[in-house]
C-alpha positions in Angstrom: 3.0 18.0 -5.6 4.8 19.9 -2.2 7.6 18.6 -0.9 6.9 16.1 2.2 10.2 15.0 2.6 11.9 17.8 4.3 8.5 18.3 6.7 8.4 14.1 7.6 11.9 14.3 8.2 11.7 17.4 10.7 8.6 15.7 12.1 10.2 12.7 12.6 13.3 14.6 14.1 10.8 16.4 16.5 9.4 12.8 17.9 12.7 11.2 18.1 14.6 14.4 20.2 10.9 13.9 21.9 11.3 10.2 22.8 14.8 10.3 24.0 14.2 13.5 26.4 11.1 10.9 27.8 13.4 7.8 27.8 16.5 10.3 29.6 13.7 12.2 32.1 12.4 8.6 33.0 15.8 7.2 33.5 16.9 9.8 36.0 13.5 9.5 37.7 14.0 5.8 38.3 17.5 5.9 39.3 16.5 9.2 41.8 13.8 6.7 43.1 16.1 4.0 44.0 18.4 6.9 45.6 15.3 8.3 47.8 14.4 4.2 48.9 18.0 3.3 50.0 18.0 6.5 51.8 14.5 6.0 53.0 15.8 2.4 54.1 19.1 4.5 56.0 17.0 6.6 57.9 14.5 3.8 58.9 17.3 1.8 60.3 19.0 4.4 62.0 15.2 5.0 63.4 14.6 1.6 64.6 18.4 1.5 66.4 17.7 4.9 68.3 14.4 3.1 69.4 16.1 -0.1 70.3 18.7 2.4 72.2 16.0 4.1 74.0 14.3 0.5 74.8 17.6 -0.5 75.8 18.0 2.7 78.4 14.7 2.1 79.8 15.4 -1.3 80.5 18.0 -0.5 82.8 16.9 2.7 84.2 13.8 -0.2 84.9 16.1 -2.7 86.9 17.5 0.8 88.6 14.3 2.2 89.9 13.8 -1.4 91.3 16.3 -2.0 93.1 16.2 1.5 94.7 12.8 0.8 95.7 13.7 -2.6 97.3 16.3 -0.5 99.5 14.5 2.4 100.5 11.2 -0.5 101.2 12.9 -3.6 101.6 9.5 -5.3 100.0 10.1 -8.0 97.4 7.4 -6.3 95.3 9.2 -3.2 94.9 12.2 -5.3 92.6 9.3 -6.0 90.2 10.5 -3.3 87.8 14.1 -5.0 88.5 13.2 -8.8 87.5 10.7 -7.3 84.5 13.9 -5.3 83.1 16.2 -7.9 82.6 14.6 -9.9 79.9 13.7 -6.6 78.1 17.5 -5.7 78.2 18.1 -9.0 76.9 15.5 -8.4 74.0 16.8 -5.2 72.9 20.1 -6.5 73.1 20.0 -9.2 70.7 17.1 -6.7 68.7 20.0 -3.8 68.3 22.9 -6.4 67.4 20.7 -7.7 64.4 20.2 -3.7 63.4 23.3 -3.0 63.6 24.6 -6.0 61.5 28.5 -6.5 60.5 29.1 -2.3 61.1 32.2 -2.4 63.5 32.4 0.6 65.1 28.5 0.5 66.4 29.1 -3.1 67.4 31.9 -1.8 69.6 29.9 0.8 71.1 27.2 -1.6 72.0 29.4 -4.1 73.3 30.8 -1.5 75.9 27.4 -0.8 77.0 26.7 -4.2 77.4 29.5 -4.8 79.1 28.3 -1.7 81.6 25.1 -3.4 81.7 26.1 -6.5 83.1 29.0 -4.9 85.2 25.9 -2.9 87.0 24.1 -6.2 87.1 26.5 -8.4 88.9 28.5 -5.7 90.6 25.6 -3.6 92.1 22.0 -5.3 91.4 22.8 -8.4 92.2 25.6 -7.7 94.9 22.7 -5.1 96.7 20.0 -7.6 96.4 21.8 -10.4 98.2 23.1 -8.0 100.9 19.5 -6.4 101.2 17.9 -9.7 101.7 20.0 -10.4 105.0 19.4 -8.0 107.8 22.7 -8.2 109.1 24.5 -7.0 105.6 21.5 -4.7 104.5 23.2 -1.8 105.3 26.2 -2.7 103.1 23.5 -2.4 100.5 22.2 1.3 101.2 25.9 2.0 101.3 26.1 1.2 97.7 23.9 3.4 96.1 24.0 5.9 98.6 28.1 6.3 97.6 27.3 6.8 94.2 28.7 3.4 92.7 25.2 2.5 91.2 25.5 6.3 89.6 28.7 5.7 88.3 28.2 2.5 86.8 25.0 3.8 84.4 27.6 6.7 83.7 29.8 4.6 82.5 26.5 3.2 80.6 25.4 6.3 79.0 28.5 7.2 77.5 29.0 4.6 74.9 24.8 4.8 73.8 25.1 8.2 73.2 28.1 8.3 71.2 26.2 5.8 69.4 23.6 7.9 68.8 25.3 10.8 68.0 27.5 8.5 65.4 24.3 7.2 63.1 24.0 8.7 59.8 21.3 11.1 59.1 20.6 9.8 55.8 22.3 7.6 53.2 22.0 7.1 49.8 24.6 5.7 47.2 
C-alpha cells in the first residue's frame, strides 16, 4: 500500500497556505474599503461645503445686484433680489456651520465672512436703502457705491471664503 501520508500532509499544507492567503487578501480588501468610504465621506463633505460656499457667495452677490438696481431705478421691485438674498444667506449660514462641525480654523474663516456679511448689511444695504428711500438723502446713497465702499466691503468678504476653499482637504482617509 503507497504512502498517503506525506501526499495528505502536503495537500493539506497546500489548502491551509491557500486559506490564509484568502483570509489575509480579504482582510486587506475590507480594511482598503473602509479607507476608500472615509475618504469618499472627506471628499463629499468638502463637496457639500464648497457648494454651501458658493450658495453663500450668491446670496450676497444677490442682495448686491439688488440694491444696485434700487439706486440706478429707485423702484421697490428692483431690491427683490436684495430681500430674497437674506434668508438664503441665513440658510447657508447655519447649513455650512453644521458642515463644518467642531473644526476651528474653518469656523474662524466662516465667522469673518459672516461678520463681512453683516458689516455690508448694516453698513451699506441697509444704510443705502434708508437714504435711497428719502429724496432728500438719496444721493448720499449713490455716493456709497459709487466710492467703492460696497466694493470694498464684499472684498473684505471674499477673502476669508476663499482661503477657506483653498484650505479643505482634497481627500482624507485614516
Amino acid at each position: 500500500m503507497p504512502n498517503t501520508f506525506g501526499l495528505n500532509r502536503t495537500l493539506g499544507g497546500a489548502i491551509g497556505v491557500i486559506a490564509l492567503v484568502s483570509v489575509l487578501s480579504s482582510s486587506a480588501v475590507l480594511l482598503t474599503r473602509d479607507h476608500l468610504q472615509d475618504a469618499t465621506n472627506a471628499l463629499d463633505r468638502s463637496t457639500q461645503v464648497a457648494h454651501g460656499l458658493d450658495a453663500f457667495r450668491t446670496a450676497m452677490l444677490n442682495q448686491e445686484t439688488g440694491l444696485r438696481g434700487y439706486l440706478i431705478t429707485g423702484r421697490e421691485s428692483s431690491l427683490e433680489p436684495y430681500s430674497a438674498g437674506r434668508p438664503a444667506l441665513d440658510e447657508m449660514i447655519n447649513r455650512l456651520r453644521t458642515l463644518i462641525g467642531n473644526d476651528a480654523e474653518r469656523s474662524s474663516l466662516l465667522a469673518d465672512a459672516v461678520t463681512a456679511a453683516r458689516a455690508w448689511q448694516a453698513d451699506i444695504g441697509e444704510t443705502a436703502i434708508r437714504e435711497a428711500a428719502n429724496p432728500t438723502t438719496r444721493p448720499g446713497a449713490v455716493r456709497i457705491e459709487a466710492e467703492g465702499r460696497g466694493k470694498q466691503f464684499f472684498d473684505t468678504l471674499r477673502g476669508p471664503m476663499i482661503r477657506s476653499i483653498s484650505r479643505m482637504p482634497r481627500c482624507q482617509a485614516r
